[in-house]
Backbone and ligand atoms as CSV (ligand in chain L), in Angstrom:
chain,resi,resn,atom,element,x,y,z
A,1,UNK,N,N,-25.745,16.165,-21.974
A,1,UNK,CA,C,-26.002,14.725,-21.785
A,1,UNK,C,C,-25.161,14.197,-20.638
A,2,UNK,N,N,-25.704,13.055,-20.450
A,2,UNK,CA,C,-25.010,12.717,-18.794
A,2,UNK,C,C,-24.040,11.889,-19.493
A,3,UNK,N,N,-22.545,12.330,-18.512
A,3,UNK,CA,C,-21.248,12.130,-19.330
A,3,UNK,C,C,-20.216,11.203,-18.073
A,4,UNK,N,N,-18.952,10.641,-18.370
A,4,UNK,CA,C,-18.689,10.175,-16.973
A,4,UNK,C,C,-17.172,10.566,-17.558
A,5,UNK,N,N,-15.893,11.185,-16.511
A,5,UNK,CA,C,-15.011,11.504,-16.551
A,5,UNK,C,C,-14.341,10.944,-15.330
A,6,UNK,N,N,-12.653,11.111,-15.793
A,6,UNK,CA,C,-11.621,10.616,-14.602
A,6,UNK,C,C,-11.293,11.644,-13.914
A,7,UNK,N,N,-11.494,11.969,-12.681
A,7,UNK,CA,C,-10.425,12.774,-11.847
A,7,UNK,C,C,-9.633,11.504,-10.936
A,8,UNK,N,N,-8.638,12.482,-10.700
A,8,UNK,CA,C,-7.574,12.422,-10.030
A,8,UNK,C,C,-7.438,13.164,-8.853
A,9,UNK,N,N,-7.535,12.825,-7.533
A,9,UNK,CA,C,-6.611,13.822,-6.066
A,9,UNK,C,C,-5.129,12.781,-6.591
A,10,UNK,N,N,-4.639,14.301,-6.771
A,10,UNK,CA,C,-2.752,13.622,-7.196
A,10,UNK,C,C,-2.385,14.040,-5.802
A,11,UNK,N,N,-0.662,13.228,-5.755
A,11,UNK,CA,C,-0.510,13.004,-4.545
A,11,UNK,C,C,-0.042,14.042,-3.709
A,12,UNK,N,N,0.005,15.518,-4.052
A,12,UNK,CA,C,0.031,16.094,-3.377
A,12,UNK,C,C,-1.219,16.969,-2.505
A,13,UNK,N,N,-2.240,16.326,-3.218
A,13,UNK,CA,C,-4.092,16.501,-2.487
A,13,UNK,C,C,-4.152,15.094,-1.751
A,14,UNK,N,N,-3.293,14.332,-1.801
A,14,UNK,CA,C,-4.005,13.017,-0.758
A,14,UNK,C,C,-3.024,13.290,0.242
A,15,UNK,N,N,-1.276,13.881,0.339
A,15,UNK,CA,C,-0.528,14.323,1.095
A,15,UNK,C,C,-1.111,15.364,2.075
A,16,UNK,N,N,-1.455,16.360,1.702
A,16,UNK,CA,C,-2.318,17.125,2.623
A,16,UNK,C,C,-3.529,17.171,3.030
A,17,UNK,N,N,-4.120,15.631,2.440
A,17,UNK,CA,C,-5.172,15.270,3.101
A,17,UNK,C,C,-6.615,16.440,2.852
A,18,UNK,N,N,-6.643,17.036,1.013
A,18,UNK,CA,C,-7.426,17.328,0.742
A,18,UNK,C,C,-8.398,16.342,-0.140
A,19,UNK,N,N,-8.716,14.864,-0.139
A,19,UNK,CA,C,-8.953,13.958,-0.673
A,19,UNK,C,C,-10.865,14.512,-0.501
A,20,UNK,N,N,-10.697,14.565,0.714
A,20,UNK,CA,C,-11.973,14.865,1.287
A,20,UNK,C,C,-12.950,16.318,0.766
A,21,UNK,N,N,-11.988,17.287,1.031
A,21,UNK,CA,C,-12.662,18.101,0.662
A,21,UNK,C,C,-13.014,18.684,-0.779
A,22,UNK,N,N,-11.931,17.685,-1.782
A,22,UNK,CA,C,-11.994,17.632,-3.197
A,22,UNK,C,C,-13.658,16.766,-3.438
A,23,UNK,N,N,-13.605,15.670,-2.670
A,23,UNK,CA,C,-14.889,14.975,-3.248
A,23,UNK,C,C,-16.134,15.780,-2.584
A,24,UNK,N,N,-16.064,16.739,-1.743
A,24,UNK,CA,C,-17.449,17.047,-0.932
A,24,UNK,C,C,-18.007,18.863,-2.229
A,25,UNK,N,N,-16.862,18.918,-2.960
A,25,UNK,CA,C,-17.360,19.816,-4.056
A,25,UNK,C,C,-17.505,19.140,-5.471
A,26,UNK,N,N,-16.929,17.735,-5.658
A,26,UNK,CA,C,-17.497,17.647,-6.568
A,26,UNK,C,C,-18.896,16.767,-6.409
A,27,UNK,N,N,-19.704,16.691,-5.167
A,27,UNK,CA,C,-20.947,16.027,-4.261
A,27,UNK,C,C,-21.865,17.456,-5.214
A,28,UNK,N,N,-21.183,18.253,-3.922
A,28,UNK,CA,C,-21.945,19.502,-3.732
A,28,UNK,C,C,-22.692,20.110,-4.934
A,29,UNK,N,N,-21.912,19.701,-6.672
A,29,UNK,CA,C,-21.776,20.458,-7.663
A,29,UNK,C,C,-23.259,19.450,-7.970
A,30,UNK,N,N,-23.398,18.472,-7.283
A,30,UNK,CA,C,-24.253,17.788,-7.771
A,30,UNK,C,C,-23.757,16.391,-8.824
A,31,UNK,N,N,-22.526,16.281,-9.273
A,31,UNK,CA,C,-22.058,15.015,-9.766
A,31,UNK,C,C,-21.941,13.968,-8.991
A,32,UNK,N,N,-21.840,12.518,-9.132
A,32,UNK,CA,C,-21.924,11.351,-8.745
A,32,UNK,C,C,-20.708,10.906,-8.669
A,33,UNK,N,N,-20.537,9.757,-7.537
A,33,UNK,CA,C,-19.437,9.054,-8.040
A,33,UNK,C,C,-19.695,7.519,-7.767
A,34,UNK,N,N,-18.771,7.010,-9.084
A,34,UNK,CA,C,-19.370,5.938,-9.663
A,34,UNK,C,C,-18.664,4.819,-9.437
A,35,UNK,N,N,-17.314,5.426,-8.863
A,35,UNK,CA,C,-16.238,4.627,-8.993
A,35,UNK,C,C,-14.833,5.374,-7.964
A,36,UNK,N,N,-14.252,4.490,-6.979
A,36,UNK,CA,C,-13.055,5.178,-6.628
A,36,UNK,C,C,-12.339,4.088,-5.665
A,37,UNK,N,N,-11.072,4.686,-6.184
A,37,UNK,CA,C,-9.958,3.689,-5.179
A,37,UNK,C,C,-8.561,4.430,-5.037
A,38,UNK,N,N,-7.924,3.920,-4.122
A,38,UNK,CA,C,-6.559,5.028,-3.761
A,38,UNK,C,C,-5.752,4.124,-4.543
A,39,UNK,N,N,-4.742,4.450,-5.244
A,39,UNK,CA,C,-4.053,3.956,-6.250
A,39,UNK,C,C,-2.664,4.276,-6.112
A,40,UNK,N,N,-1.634,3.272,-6.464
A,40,UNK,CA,C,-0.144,3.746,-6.121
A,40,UNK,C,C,0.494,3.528,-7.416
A,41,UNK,N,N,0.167,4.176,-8.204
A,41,UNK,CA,C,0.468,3.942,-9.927
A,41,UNK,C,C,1.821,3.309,-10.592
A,42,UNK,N,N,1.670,2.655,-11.466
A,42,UNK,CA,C,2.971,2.419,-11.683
A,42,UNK,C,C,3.628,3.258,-13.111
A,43,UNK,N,N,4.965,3.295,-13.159
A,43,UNK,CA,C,5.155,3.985,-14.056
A,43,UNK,C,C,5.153,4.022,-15.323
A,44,UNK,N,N,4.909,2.878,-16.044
A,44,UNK,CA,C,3.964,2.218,-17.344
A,44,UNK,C,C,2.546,2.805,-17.139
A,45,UNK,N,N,1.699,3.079,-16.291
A,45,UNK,CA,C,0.336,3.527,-16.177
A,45,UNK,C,C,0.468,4.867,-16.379
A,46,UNK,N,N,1.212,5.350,-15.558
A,46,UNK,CA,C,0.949,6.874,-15.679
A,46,UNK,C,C,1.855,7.160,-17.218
A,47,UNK,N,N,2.950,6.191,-17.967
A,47,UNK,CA,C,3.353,7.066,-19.423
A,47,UNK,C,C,2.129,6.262,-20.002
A,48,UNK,N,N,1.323,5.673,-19.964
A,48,UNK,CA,C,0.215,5.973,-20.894
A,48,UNK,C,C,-0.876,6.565,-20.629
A,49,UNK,N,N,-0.876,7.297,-19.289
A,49,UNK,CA,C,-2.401,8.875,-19.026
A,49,UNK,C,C,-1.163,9.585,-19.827
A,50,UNK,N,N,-0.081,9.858,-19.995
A,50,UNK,CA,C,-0.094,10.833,-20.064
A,50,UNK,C,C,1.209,10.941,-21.363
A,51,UNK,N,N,0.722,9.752,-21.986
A,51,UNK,CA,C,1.335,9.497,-23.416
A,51,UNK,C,C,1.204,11.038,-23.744
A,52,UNK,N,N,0.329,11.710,-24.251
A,52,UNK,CA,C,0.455,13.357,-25.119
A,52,UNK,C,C,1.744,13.840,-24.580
A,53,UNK,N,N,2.231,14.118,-23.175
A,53,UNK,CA,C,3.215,14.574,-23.190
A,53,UNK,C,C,4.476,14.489,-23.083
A,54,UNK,N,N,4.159,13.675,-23.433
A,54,UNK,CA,C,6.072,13.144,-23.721
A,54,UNK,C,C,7.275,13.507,-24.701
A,55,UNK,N,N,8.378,14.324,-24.019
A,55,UNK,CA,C,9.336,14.905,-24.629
A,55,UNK,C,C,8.773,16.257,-23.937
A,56,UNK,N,N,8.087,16.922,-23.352
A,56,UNK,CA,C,8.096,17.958,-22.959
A,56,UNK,C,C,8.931,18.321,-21.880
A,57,UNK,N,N,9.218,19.662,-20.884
A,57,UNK,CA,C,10.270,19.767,-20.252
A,57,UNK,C,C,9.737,19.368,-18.841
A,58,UNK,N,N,8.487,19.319,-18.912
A,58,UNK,CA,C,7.992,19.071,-17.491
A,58,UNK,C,C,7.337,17.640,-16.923
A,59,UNK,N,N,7.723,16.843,-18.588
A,59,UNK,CA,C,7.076,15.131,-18.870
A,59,UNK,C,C,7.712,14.716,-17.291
A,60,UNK,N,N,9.011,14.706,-17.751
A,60,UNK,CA,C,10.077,13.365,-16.017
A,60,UNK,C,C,9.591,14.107,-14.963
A,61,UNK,N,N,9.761,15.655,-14.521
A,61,UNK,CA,C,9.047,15.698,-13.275
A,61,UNK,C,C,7.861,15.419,-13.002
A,62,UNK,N,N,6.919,15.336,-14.006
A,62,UNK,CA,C,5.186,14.858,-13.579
A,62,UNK,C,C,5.547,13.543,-13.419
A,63,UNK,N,N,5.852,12.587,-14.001
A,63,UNK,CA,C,6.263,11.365,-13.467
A,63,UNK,C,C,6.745,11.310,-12.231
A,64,UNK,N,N,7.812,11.682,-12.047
A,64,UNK,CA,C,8.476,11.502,-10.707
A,64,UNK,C,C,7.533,12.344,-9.523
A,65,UNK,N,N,6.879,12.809,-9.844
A,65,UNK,CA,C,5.393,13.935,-9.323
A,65,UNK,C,C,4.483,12.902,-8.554
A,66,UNK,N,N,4.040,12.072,-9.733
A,66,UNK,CA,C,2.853,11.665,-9.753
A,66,UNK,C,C,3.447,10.279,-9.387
A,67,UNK,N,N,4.934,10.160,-8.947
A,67,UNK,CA,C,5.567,8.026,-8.677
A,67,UNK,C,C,5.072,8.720,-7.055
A,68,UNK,N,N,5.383,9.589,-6.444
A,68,UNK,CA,C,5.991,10.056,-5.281
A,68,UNK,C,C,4.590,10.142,-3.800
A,69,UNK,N,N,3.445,9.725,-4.390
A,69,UNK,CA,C,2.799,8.870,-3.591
A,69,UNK,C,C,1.532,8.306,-3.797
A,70,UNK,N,N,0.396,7.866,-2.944
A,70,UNK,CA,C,-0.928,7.371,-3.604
A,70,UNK,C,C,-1.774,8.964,-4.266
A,71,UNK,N,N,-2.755,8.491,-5.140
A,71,UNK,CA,C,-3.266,9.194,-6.203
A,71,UNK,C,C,-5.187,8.421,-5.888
A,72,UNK,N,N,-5.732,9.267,-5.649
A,72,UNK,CA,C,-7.257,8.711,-5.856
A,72,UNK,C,C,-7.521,9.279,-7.128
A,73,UNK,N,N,-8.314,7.254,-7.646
A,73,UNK,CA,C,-8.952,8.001,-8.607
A,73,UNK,C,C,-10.223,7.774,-8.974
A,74,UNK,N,N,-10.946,8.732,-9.346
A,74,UNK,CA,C,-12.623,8.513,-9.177
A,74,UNK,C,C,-12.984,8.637,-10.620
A,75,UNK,N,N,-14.369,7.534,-11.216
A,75,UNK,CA,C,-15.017,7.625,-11.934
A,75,UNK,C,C,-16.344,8.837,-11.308
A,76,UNK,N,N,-16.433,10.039,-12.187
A,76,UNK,CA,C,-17.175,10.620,-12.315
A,76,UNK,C,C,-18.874,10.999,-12.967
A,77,UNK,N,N,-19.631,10.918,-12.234
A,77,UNK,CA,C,-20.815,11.175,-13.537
A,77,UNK,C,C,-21.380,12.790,-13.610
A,78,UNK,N,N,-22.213,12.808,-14.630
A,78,UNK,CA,C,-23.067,13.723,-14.666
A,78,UNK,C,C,-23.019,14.330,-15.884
A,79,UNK,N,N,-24.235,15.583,-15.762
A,79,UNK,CA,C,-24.461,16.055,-17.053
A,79,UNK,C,C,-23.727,17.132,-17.289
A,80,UNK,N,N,-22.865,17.049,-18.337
A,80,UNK,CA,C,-21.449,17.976,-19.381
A,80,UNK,C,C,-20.527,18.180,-17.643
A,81,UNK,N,N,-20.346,16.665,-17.064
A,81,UNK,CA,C,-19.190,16.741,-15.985
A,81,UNK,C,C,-17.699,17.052,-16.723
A,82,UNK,N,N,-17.611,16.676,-18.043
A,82,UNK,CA,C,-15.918,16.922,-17.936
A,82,UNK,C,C,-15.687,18.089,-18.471
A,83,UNK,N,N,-16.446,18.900,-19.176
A,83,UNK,CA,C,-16.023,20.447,-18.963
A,83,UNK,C,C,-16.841,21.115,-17.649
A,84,UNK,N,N,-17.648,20.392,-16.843
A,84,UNK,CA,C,-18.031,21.539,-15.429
A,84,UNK,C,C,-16.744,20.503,-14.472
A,85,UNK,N,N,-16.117,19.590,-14.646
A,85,UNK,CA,C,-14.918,19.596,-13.593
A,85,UNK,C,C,-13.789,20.401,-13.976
A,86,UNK,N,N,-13.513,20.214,-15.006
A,86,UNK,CA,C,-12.106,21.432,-15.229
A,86,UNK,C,C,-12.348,22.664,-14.926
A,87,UNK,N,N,-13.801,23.312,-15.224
A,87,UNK,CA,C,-14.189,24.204,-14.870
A,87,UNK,C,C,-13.866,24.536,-12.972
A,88,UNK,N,N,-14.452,23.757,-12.365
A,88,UNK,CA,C,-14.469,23.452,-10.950
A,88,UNK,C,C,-12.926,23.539,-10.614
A,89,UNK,N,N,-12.100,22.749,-11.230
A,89,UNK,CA,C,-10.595,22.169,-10.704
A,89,UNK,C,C,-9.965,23.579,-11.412
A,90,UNK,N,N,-10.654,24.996,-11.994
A,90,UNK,CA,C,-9.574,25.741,-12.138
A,90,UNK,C,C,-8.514,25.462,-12.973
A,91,UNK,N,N,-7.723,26.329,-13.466
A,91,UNK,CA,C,-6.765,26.824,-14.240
A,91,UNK,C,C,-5.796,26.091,-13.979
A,92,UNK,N,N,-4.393,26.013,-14.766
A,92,UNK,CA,C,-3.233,24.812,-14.353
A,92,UNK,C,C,-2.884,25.352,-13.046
A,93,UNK,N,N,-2.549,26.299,-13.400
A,93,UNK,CA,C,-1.270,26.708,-12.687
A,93,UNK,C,C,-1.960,27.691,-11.030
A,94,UNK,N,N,-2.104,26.847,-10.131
A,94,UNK,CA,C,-2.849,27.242,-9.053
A,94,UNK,C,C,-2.193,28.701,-8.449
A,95,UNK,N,N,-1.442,29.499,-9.448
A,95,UNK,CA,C,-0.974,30.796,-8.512
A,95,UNK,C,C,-1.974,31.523,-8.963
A,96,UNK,N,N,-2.518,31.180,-10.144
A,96,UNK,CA,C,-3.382,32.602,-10.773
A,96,UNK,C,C,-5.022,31.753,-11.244
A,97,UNK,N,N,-4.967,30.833,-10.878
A,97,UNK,CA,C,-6.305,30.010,-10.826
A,97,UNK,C,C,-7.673,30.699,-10.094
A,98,UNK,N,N,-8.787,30.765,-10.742
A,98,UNK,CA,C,-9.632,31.400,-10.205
A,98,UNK,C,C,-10.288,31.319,-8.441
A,99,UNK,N,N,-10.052,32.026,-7.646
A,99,UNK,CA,C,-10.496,32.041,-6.329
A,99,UNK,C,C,-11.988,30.975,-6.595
A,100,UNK,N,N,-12.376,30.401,-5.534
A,100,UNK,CA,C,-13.463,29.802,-5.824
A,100,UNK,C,C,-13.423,28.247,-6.341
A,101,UNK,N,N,-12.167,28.009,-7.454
A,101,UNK,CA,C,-11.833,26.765,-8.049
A,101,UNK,C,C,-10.967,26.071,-7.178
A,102,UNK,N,N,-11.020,24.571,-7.131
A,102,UNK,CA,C,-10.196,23.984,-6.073
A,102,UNK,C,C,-9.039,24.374,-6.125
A,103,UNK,N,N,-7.970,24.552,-7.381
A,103,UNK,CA,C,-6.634,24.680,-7.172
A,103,UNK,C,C,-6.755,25.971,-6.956
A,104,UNK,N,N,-8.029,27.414,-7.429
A,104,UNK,CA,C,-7.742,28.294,-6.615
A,104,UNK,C,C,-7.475,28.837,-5.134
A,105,UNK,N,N,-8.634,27.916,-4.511
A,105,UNK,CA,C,-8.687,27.836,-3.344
A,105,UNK,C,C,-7.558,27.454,-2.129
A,106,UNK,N,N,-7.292,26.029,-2.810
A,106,UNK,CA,C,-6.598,25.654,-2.231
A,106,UNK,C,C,-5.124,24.588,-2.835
A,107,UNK,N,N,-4.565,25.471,-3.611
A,107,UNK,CA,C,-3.487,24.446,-4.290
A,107,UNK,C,C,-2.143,25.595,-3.910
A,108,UNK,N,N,-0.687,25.296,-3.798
A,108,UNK,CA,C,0.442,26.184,-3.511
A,108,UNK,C,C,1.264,25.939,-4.811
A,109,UNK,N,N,1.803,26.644,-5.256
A,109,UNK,CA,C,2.979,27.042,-6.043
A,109,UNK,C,C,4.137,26.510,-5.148
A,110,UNK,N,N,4.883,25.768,-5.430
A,110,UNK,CA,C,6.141,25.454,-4.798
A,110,UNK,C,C,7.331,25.460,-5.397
A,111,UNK,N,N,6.996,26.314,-6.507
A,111,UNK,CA,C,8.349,26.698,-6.793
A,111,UNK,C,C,8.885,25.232,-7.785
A,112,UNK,N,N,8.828,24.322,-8.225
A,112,UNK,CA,C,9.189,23.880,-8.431
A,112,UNK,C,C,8.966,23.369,-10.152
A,113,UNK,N,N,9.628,22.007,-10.253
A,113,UNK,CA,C,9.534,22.049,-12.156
A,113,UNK,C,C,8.210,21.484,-12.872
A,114,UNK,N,N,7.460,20.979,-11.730
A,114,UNK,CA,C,6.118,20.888,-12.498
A,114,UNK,C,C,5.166,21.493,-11.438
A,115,UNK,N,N,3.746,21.739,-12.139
A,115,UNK,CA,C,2.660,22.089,-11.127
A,115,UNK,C,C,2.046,21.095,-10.621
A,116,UNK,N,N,1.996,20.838,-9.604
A,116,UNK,CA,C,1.320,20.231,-8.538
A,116,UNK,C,C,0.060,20.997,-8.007
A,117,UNK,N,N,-0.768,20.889,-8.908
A,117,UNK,CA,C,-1.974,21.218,-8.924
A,117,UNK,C,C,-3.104,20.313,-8.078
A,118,UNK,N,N,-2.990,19.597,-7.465
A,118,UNK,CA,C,-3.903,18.821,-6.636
A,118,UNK,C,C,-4.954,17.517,-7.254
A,119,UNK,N,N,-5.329,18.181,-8.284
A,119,UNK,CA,C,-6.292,17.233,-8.970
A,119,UNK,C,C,-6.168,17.221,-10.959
A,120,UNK,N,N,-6.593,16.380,-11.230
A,120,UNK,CA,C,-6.931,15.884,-13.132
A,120,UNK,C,C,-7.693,15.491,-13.365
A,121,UNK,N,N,-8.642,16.676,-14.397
A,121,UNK,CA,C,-9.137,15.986,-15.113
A,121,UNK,C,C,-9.440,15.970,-16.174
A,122,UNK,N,N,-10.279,14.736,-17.282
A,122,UNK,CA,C,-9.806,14.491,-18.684
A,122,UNK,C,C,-10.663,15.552,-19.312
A,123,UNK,N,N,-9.808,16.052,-20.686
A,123,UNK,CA,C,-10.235,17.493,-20.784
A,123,UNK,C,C,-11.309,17.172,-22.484
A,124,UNK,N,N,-11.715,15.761,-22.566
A,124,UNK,CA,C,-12.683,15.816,-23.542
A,124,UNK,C,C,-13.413,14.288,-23.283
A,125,UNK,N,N,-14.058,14.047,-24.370
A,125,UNK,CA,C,-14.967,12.960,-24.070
A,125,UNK,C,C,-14.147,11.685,-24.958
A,126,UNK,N,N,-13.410,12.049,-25.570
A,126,UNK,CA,C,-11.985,11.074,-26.027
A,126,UNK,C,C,-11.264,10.709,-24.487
A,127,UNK,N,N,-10.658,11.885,-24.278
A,127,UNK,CA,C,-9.654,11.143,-23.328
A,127,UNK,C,C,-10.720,11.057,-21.897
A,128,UNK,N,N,-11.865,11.215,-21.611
A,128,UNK,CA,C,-12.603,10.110,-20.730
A,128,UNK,C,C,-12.235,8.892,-20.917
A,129,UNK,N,N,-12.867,8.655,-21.895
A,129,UNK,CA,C,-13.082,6.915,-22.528
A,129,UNK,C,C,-11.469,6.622,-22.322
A,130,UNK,N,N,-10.346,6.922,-22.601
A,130,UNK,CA,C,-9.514,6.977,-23.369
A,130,UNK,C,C,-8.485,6.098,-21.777
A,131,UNK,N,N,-8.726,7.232,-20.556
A,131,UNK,CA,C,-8.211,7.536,-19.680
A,131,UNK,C,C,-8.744,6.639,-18.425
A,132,UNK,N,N,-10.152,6.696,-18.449
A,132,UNK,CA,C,-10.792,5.534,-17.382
A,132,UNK,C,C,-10.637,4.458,-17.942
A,133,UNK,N,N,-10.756,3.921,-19.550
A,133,UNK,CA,C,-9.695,2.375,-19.650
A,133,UNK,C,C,-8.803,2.304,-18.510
A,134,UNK,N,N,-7.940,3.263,-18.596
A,134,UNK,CA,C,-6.672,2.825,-18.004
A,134,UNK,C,C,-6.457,3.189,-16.652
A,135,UNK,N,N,-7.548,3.867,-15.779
A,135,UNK,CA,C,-7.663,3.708,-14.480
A,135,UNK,C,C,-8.483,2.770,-13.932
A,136,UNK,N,N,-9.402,2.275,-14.800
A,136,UNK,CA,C,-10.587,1.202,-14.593
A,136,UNK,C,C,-10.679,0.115,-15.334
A,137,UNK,N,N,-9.109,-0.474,-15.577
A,137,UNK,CA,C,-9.138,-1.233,-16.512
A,137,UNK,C,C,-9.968,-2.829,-15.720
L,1,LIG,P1,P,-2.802,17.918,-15.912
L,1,LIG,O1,O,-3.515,18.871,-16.806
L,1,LIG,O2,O,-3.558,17.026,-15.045
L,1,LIG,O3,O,-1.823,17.033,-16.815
L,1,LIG,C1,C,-0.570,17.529,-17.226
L,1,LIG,C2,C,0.122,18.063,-16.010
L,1,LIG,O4,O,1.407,18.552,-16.266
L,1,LIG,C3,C,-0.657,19.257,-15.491
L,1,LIG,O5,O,-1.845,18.784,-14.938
L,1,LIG,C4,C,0.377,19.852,-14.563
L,1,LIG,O6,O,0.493,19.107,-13.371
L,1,LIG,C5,C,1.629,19.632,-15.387
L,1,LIG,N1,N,1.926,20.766,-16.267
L,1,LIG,C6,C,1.257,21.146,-17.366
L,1,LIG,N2,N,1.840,22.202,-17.950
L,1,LIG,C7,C,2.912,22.483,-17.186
L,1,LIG,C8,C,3.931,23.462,-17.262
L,1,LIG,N3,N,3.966,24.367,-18.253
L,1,LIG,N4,N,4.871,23.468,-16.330
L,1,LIG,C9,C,4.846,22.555,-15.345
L,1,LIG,N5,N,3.912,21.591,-15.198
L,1,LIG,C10,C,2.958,21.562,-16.117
């Protein structure tokens, strides 16, 4: 059924200025977009995307991750889009992410305390609804 999900180019895909080539595969895949704006989040917004993880070891660096510059974020459509974008956006952790998937393709390991994976997105039809509230409020 035709479904609508949040991605995210986080700011290390709008830093290297893969903003572009993130949206021309999720064109290509045949999904829509319904909705988008470059966003400079604040940090009340992003602890409630990402209320689930809090207290984890990698919670303050995704914050401080995701304070550290603009973030596009697009309303998505299409039919079973939020499991064919995760599908598309690949595995977390872009060292061993499938060739072919954006963070396979093109995301770096930097060594550092969180993954900076390039893009997000919501991984059910709860946190759609849940998640574009709060990017599309
Ligand atoms: P995302 O799935 O969009 O939302 C949670 C984010 O936390 C995830 O992308 C990564 O950026 C980061 N993340 C998840 N798990 C880990 C981990 N084990 N170590 C570091 N960062 C992580």
């Amino acid at each position: 059924a035709t479904e609508e999900t949040l991605v995210l180019v986080k700011p290390d895909g709008v830093a290297r200025g893969l903003t572009g080539a993130i949206l021309a595969r999720i064109e290509a895949k045949g999904y829509s977009l319904v909705d988008l704006k470059l966003v400079e989040p604040s940090r009340d917004l992003l602890a409630r995307h990402y209320a689930e993880h809090e207290g984890k070891p990698f919670y303050e660096p995704l914050l401080e991750f995701m304070l550290s510059g603009p973030v596009v974020a697009i309303r998505v459509a299409g039919n079973r889009v939020i499991e064919g974008f995760r599908s598309l956006a690949g595995t977390t952790d872009p060292t061993t992410a499938a060739p072919g998937t954006i963070r396979g393709d093109l995301g770096r390991d930097w060594g550092v305390a969180v993954q900076q994976n390039l893009v997000h997105g919501s991984d059910s039809p709860e946190s759609a609804e849940r998640e574009l509230a709060i990017w599309f409020a």
